[in-house]
C-alpha positions in Angstrom: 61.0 24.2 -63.1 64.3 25.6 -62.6 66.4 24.9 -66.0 64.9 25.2 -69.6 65.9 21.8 -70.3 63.0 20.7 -67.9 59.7 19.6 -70.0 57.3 20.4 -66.5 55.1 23.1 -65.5 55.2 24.8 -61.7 52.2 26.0 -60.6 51.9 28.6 -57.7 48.5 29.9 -56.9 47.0 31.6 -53.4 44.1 28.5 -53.8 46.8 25.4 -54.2 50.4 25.7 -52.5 51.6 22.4 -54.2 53.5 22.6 -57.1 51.9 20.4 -60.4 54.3 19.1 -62.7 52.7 18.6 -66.6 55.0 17.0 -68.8 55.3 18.7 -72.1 53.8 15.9 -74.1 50.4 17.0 -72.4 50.9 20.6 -72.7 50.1 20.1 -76.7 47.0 17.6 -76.4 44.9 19.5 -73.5 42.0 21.7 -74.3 43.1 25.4 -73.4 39.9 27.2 -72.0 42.0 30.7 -71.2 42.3 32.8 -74.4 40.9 30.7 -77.0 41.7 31.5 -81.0 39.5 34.6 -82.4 36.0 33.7 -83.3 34.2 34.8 -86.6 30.9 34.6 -85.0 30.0 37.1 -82.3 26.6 38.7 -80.5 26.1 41.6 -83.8 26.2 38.7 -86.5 22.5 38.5 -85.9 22.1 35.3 -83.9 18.3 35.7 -82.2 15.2 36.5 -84.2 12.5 39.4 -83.2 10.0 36.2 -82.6 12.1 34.6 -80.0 12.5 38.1 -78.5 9.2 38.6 -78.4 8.1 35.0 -76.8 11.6 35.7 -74.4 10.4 39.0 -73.1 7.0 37.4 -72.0 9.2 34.9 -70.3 11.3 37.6 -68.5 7.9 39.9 -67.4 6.7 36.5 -65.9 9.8 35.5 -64.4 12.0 38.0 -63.7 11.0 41.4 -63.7 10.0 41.1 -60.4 13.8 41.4 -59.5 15.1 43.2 -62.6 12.8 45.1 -63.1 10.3 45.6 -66.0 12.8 47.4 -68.6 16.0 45.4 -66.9 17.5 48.7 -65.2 18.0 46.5 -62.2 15.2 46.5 -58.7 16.2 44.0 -56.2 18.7 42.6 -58.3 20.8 44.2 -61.0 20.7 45.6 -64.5 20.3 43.3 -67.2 21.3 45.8 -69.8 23.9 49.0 -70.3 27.5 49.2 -70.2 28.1 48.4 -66.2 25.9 44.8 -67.1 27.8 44.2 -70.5 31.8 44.6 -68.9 30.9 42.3 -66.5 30.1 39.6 -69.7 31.9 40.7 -72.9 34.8 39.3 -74.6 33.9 35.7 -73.0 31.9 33.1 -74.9 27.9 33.7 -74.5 27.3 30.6 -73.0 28.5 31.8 -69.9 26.0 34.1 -69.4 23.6 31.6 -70.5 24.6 29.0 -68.0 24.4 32.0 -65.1 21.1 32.4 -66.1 19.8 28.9 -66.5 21.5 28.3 -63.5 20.3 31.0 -60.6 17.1 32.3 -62.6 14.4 32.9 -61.5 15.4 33.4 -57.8 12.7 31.6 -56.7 13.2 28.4 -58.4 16.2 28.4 -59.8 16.6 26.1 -63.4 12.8 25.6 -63.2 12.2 27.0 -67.2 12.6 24.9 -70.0 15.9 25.3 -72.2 13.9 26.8 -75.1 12.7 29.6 -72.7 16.1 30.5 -71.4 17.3 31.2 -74.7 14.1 33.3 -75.2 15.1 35.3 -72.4 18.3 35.4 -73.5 17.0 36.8 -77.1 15.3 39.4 -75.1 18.8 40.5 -73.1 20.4 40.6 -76.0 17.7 42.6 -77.9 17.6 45.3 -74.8 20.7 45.7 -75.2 20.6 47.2 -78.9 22.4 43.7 -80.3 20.6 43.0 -83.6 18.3 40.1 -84.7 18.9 37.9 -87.3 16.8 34.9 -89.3 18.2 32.2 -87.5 17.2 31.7 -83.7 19.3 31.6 -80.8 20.1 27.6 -80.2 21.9 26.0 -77.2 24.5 24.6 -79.3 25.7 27.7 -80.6 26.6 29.7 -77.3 30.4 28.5 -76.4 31.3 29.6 -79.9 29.5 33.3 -80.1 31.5 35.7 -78.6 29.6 38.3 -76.1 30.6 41.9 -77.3 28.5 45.0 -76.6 27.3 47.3 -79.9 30.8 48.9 -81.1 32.7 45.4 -81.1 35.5 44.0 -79.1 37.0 46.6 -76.5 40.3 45.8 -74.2 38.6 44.4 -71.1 38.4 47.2 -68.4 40.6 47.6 -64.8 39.2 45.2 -61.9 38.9 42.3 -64.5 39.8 39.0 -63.7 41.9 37.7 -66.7 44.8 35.5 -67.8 48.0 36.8 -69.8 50.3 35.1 -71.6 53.8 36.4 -72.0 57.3 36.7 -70.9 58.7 36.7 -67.4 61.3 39.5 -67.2 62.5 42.0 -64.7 61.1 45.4 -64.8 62.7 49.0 -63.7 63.1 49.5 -60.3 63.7 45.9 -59.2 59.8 44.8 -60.2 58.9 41.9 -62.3 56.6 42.4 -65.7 55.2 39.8 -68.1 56.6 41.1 -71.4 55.9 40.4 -75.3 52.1 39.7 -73.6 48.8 39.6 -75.4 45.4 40.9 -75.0 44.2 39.8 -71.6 41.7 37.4 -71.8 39.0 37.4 -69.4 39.1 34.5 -66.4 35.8 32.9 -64.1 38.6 32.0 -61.9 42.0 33.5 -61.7 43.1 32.0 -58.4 44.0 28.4 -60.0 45.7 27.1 -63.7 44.0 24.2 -64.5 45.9 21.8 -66.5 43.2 21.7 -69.6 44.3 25.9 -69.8 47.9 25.1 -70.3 47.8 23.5 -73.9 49.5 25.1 -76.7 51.2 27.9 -73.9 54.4 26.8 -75.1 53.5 27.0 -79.0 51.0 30.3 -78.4 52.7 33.1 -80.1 53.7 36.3 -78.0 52.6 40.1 -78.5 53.0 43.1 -77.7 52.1 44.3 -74.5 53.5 44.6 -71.4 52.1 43.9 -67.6 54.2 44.7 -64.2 52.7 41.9 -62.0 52.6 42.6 -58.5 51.4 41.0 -55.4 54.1 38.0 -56.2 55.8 37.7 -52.8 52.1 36.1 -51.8 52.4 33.6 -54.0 53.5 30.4 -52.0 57.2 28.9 -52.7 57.7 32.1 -55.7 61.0 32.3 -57.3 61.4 34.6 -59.4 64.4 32.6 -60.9 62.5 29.6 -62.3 60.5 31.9 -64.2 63.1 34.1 -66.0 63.5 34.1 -69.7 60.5 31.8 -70.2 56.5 32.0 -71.2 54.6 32.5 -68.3 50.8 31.5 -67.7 49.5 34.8 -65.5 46.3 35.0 -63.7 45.0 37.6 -61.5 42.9 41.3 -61.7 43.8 43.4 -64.2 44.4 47.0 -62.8 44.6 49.8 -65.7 46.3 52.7 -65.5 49.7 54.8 -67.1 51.2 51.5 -67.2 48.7 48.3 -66.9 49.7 45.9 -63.9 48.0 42.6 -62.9 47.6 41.9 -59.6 48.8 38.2 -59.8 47.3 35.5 -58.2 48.0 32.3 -59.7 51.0 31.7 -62.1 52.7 28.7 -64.6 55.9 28.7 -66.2 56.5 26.6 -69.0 59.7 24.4 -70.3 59.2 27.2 -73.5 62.0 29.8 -73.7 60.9 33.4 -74.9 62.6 33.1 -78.7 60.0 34.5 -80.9 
């Protein structure tokens, strides 16, 4: 992209040196997986029952307490509860975790539980880690749209995070480049590559009110910071906290969208 007039997308990333063009038309019909809108239901609305906590701790003393240990404070493999296990999960969509679970548990057959017995142990995770119960149980269909927060609600995500920002591209003091008029970072699975099912709505997404330098950009294969300037930006990298916040970028989209508010 090197004029606004162009309706494309230029993605440069450490994992793909090719640039992707995505005409504009698609940019408003693809799913956006990145930062979705805020969800109403999250992890205290009461989503598991004491029963299936009950049945899901069996599960876990069978299956993986060996590992984890009998209260999940970690043995051969980590915690499953307290604040170290929770910032590696909160503020992304429970099925995440879920799917990790399902996925790699228990280490010595992997996937080998039923569904319904997952989401037990899942009932117990969440119940060790002082989320209530509710009256309804935990179900499958319901994870991708309950948001994973620990016990006093949505928190910033913490330094070291791998997230994605949207904001402005604009030059910084001291010759550095910052996304500006950003929002909360969202947390990223992958912040070396921009998919093109995260780029709908960028250009539509409103902007906020935070502000990121971005660093590590001269890494980025065929970077110009010229094609970037004045328009939304797509950022992805680690998020590094601090007296002024920085991402340490690793993949990054700019947009045919000017930075008009």
């Amino acid at each position: 992209m090197s004029t606004p007039c162009e309706s494309s997308a230029k993605v440069v990333s450490h994992r793909c040196a090719a640039s992707a063009a995505i005409p504009a038309m698609l940019l408003a019909t693809l799913p956006c997986s990145f930062a979705q809108t805020p969800r109403a239901r999250t992890v205290l609305d009461g989503i598991y029952t004491e029963a299936q906590a009950k049945r899901g701790e069996a599960q876990y003393q069978t299956n993986c307490a060996a590992c984890h240990g009998e209260t999940l404070d970690g043995r051969a493999m980590g915690a499953l509860r307290g604040e170290k296990f929770l910032d590696r999960w909160r503020e992304d969509n429970l099925g995440i975790l879920f799917d990790h679970v399902k996925t790699r548990m228990p280490a010595r057959a992997p996937g080998s539980l039923s569904e319904s017995a997952y989401l037990d142990i899942l009932a117990f995770i969440l119940q060790a880690n002082d989320l209530p119960a509710g009256s309804k149980e935990l179900r499958a269909d319901e994870l991708a749209d309950t948001k994973l927060v620990g016990k006093d609600g949505p928190k910033p995500l913490a330094s070291n995070t791998p997230v994605a920002v949207l904001g402005c591209f604009a030059a910084g003091p001291n010759k550095t480049w910052v996304v500006a008029s950003a929002g909360e970072p969202a947390r990223t699975r992958d912040a070396t590559e921009i998919t093109a099912e995260e780029l709908k709505s960028v250009a539509e997404r409103p902007l906020g009110s935070q502000s990121f330098r971005l660093q590590n950009l001269e890494e980025l294969p065929e970077f110009n910071a010229d094609a970037y300037q004045g328009r939304k930006v797509l950022v992805k990298g680690v998020l590094l906290r601090g007296s002024a916040d920085r991402i340490n970028v690793l993949a990054l989209v700019g947009t045919a969208a000017g930075c008009e508010r």
